[in-house]
C-alpha positions in Angstrom: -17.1 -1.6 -15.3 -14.6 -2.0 -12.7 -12.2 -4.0 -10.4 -10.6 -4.4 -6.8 -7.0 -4.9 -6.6 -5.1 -7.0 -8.6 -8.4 -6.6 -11.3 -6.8 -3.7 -12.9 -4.1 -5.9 -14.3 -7.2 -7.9 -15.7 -8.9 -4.5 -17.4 -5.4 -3.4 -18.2 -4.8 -6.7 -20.0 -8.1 -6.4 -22.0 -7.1 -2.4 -23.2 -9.7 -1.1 -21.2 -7.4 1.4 -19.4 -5.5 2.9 -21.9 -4.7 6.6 -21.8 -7.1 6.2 -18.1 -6.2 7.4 -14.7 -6.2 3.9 -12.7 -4.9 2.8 -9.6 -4.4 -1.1 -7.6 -2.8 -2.1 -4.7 0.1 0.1 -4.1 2.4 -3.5 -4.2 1.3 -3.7 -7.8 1.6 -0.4 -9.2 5.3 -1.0 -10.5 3.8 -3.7 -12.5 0.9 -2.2 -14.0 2.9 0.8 -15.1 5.9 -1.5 -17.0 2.8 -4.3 -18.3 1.2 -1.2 -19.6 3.0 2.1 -20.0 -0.1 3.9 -21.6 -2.3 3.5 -18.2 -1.8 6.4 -16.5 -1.4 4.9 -12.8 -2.4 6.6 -9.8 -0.2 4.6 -6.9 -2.1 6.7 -4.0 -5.6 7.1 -4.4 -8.3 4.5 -3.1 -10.4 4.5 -6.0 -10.8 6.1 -9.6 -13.1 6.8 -11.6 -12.5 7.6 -15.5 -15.9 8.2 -17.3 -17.5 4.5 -16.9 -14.3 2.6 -15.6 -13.9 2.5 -12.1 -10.9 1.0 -10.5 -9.8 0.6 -6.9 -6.9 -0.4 -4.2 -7.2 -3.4 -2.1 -9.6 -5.3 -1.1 -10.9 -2.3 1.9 -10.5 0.2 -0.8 -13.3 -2.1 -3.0 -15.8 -1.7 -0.1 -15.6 1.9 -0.4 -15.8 1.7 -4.4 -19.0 -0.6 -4.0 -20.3 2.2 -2.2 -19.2 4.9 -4.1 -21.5 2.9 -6.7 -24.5 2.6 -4.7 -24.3 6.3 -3.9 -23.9 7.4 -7.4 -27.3 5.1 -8.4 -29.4 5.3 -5.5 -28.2 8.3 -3.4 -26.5 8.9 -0.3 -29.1 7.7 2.4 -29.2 4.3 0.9 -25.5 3.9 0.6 -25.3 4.8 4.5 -28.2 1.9 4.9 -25.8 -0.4 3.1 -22.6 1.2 5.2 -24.5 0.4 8.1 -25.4 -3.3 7.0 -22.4 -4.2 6.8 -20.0 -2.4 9.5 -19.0 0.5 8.0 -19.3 3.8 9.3 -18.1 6.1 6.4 -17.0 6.1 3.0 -14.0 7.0 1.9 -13.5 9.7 -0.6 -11.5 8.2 -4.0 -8.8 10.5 -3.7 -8.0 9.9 -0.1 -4.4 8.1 0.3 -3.7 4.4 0.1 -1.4 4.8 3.3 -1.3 6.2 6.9 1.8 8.6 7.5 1.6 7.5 11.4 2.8 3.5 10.3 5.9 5.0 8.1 7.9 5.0 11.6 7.5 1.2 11.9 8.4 0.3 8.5 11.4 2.6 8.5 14.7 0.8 8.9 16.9 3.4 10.0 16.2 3.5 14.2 17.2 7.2 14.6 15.0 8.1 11.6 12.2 5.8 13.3 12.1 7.5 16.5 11.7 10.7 15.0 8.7 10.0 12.7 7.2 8.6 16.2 8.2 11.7 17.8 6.6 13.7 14.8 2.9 12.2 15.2 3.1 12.8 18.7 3.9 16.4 18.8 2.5 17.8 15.8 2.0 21.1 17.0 5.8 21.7 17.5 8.1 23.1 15.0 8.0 21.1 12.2 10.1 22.7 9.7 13.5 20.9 8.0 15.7 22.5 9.6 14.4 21.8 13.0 14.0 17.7 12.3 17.1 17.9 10.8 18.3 19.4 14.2 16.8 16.7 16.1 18.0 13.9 13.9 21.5 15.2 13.5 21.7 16.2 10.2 21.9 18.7 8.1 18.1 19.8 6.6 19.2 18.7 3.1 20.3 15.2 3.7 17.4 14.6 6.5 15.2 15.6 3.8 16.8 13.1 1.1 17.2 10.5 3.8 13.4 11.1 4.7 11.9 10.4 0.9 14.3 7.5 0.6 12.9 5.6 3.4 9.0 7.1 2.9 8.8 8.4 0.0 7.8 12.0 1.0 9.2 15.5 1.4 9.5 16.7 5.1 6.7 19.1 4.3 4.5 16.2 2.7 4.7 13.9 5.7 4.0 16.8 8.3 0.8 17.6 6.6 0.0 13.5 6.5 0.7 13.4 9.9 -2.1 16.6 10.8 -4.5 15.6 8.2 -5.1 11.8 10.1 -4.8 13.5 13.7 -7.0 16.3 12.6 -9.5 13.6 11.0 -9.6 11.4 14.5 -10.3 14.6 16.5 -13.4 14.8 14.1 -14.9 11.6 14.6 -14.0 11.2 18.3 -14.5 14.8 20.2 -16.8 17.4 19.7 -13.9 19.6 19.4 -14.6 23.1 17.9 -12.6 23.3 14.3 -10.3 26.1 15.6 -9.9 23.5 18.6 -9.3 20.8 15.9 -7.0 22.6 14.2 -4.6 23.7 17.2 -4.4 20.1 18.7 -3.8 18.8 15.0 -0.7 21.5 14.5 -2.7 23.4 11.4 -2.4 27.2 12.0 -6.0 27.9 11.8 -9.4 26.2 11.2 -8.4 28.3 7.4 -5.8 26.1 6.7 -7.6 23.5 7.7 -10.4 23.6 5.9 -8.8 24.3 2.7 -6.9 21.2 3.6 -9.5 19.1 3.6 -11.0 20.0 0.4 -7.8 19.6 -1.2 -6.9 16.5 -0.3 -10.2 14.8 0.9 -12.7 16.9 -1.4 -14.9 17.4 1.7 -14.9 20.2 4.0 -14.2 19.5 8.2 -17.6 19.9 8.6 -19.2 17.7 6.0 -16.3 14.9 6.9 -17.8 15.1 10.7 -21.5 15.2 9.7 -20.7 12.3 7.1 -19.1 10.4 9.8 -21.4 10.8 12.5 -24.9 10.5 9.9 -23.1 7.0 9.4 -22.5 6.2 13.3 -26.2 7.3 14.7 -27.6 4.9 11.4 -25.3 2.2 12.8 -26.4 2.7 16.6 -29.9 2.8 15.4 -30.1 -0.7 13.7 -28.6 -2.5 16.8 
């Protein structure tokens, strides 16, 4: 059993999420968590699944859900004939983050602040530590880094790595780029670091993320 979006609430309501890990649209997490302080809710990940209960974000995140599903049942190569079918190039792992560190800077209502999370995803191989933002945005690194989780709701360090993970994944689907190539243009120290954070945070490794995405792309060329 499972839902898209708002449907959590509607599993929630029945008691089928009790003592679960369950997520929803990140809008509605603050109300699944006071409806129903015994779900355990998850407010970043895309989809979960708890034993037979499956629950997911929006409506994008229920596309990758439906194929989680199909992969689960009938394997990989027939989800990627379905991802084809109907647009979509690669699935999304369940754990990967509701939102994209690179569109914090435009919801951010302090300007100085703004221009220096767009300055950020533009020059992540620079010196990204608190003292040096702090520097740039004239504060101290202690109040930068409470102003920063006020207005993002992440720790300096947190947001950096955000920042690297997307660049690093957009290198991988659009160059041929080596991973130690990857990894320097993405602001990682070393292909190391970033391997290990791709499995952490993605559960897949550079390699198998670029394979994945580019198994999905020659399937979708190849039905046209």
């Amino acid at each position: 059993m499972g839902s898209v979006c708002a449907g959590a609430l509607v599993l929630a309501d029945a008691d089928l999420l009790n003592g679960r890990p369950a997520t929803t649209h990140w809008n509605l997490c603050n109300e699944l968590v006071q409806k129903h302080p015994l779900v355990k809710v998850n407010a970043d990940s895309i989809y979960i699944r708890d034993q037979n209960i499956y629950t997911s974000a929006g409506v994008t995140a229920g596309i990758d859900l439906a194929l989680a599903l199909v992969e689960e049942d009938l394997g990989a190569s027939v989800a990627l004939q379905v991802a084809r079918m109907i647009v979509v190039f690669l699935r999304r792992p369940g754990g990967q983050s509701q939102f994209s560190a690179t569109l914090a800077a435009q919801a951010c209502e302090s300007q100085p602040l703004r221009e220096l999370l767009a300055w950020m995803a533009d020059n992540l191989t620079q010196d990204m530590s608190v003292a040096s933002l702090g520097r740039r945005a004239a504060m101290s690194p202690r109040n930068f880094a409470r102003v920063l989780r006020q207005e993002v709701g992440e720790t300096p360090a947190q947001h950096v790595e955000n920042l690297r993970l997307e660049a690093a994944r957009r290198h991988l689907d659009n160059t041929s780029s080596s991973l130690e190539e990857v990894a320097d243009a993405s602001g990682f120290r070393s292909s190391e670091i970033l391997r290990r954070t791709f499995v952490r945070r993605l559960g897949v490794t550079p390699g198998q993320y670029r394979a994945s995405f580019r198994q999905a792309n020659t399937l979708q060329i190849a039905g046209q």
